[in-house]
C-alpha positions in Angstrom: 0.0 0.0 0.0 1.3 3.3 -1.2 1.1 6.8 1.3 1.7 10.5 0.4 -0.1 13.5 -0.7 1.4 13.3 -4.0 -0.7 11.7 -7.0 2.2 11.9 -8.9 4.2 10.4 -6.8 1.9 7.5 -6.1 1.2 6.4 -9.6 4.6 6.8 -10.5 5.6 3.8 -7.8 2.4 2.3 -8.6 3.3 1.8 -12.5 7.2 0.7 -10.8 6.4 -1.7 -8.8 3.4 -3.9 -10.8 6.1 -4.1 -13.1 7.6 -6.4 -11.1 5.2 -10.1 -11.4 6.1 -10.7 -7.5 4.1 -7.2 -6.5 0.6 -6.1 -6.1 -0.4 -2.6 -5.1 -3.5 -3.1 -3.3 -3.7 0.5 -2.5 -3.4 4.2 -2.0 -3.9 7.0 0.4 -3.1 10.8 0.6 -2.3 10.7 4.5 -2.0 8.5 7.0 -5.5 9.2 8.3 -7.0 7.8 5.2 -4.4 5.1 5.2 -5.9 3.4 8.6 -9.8 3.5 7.6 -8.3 0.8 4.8 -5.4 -1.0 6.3 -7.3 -3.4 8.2 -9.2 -4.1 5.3 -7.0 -4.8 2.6 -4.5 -6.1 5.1 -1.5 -5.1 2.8 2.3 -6.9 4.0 4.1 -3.7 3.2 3.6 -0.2 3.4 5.5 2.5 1.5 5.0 5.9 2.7 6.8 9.0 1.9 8.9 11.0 4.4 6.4 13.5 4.8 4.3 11.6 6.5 6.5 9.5 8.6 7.4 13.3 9.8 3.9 13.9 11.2 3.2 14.2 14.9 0.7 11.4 14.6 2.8 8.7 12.9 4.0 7.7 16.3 0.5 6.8 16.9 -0.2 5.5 13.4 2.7 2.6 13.7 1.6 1.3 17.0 -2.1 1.2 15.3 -0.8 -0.9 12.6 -1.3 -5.1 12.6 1.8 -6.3 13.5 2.7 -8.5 10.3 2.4 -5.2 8.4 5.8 -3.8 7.9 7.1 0.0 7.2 9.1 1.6 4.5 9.8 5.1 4.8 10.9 6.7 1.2 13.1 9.9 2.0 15.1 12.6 1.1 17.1 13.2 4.0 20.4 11.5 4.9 20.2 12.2 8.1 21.8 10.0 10.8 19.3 11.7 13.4 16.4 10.9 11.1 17.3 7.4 10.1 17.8 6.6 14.1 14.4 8.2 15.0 13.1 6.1 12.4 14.4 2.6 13.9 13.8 3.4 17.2 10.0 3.6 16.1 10.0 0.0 14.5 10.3 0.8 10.8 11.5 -2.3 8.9 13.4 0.0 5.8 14.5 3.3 4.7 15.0 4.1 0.9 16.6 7.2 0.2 14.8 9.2 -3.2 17.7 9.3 -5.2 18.5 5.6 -5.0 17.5 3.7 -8.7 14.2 1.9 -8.7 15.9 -1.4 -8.8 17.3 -0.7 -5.1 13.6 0.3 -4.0 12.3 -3.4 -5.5 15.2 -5.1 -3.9 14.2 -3.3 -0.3 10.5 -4.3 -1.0 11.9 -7.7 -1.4 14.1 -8.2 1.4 11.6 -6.7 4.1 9.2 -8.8 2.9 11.4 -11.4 3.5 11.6 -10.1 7.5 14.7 -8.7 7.2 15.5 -4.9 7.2 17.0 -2.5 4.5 18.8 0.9 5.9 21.2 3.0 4.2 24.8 1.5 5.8 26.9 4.2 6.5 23.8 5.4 8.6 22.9 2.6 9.9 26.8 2.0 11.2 26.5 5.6 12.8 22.8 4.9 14.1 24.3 1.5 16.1 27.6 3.4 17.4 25.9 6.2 18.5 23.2 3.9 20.7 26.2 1.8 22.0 28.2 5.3 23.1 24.7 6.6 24.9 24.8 3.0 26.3 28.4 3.3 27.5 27.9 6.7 29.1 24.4 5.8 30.9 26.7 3.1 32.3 24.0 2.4 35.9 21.6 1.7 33.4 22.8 -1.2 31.5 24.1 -4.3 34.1 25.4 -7.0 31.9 25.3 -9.3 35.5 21.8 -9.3 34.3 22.7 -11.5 31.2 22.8 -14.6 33.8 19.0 -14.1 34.7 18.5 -15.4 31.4 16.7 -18.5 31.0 18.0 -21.2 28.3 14.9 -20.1 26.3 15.2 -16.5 26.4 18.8 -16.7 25.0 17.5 -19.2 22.3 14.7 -16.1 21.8 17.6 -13.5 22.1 19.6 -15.1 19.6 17.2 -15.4 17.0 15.9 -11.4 17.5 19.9 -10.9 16.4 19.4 -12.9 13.5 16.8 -10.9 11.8 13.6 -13.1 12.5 10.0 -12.1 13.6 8.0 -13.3 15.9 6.1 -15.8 14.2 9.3 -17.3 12.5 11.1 -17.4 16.2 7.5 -19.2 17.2 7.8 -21.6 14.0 11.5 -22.6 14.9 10.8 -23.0 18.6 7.7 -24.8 17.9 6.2 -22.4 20.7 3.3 -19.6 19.9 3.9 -16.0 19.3 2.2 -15.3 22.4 4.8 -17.2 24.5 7.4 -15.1 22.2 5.8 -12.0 23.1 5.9 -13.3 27.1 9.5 -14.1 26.5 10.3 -10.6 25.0 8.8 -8.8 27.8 10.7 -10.9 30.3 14.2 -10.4 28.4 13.4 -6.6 28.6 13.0 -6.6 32.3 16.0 -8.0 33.0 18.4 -6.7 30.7 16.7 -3.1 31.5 16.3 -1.9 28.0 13.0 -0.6 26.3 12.7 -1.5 22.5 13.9 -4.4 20.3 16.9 -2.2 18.7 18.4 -1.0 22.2 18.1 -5.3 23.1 19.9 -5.8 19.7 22.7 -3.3 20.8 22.8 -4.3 24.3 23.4 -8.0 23.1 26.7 -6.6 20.8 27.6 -4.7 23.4 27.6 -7.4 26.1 29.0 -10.0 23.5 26.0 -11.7 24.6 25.3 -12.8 21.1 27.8 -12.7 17.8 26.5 -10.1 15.4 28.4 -9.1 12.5 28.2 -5.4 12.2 29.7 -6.0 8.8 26.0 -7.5 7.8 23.5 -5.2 10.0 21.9 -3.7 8.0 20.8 -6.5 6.7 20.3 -9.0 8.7 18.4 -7.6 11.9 14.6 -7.1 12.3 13.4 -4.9 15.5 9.8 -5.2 15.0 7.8 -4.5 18.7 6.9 -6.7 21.2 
């Protein structure tokens, strides 16, 4: 589903991506108002929206609104690190900058549909090293003793949140439900004190809890909410 103000705009990535044999637009909206009385209904796996609207005081709102196998591309002019941060830390799955080709937008469509994330990597590298210096300097706040309150599952959970996967893959491969994935989240949070799935992600590289390659990040993590 397609979001922005901008007819233009709209049919243009309309025409772009039904090109492609693997991608249906199911629909379009000029705001994100008009965007959530049809959501539910047409129940689409991806939404694009432009930068302009992701930069509304109500998107906040409008993400948490959103079903939670529905994931978020934000299509943008800026290159800023600030930006692209505020942008993870509210749960978006990708970031394609406007003067990337059309070929890099239809391999982002591809690869967050696949569960994994696609961010600009010289941003995204800042975006992680800046959370890990506020992390170092709030030191009280982060306790890595805390790691050892970890139950066998929980690390299994933890691991797999590292790895890119959502909840209902982490369920699938833990034979478990998403419900008991959710309980598990919520319970990891407590005890290593951290408030979102990006900060747990960044804690766990931090800590050396779990391997990640920062070489691959950009790629290969997912931090969809609870």
């Amino acid at each position: 589903m397609l979001v922005g103000d901008f007819l233009i705009f709209r049919s243009g990535l309309k025409l772009l991506l039904e090109a492609e044999k693997n991608i249906k637009v199911g629909g379009e909206a000029a705001d994100l108002a008009e965007a959530l009385d049809s959501i539910h209904k047409i129940k689409p796996d991806i939404l694009l929206i432009d930068s302009g609207e992701a930069d509304r005081n109500n998107f906040i709102s409008f993400i948490s609104s959103l079903p939670t196998d529905t994931s978020v591309i934000v299509i943008t002019n800026s290159s800023e690190a600030e930006k692209h941060r505020k942008y993870l830390l509210l749960g978006i799955n990708g970031i394609v900058c406007k003067e990337q080709t059309a070929e890099v937008l239809i391999k982002a469509v591809n690869t967050v549909y696949s569960g994994e994330m696609w961010f600009v990597r010289k941003l995204i590298d800042k975006t992680i090293k800046q959370l890990i210096g506020q992390k170092t300097s709030a030191s009280d706040e982060v306790n890595s003793n805390n790691c050892a309150l970890l139950t066998a599952r929980e690390r299994e959970v933890l691991t797999l949140i590292c790895q890119g996967m959502k909840n209902k893959i982490i369920a699938d491969k833990l034979f478990i439900s998403e419900t008991t994935v959710r309980f598990h989240l919520t319970s990891i949070f407590e005890k290593l004190k951290v408030s979102n799935r990006l900060e747990l992600v960044v804690h766990a590289f931090k800590e050396k809890i779990v391997e990640i390659p920062v070489e691959n990040f950009e790629l290969s993590s997912k931090f969809e909410s609870i």
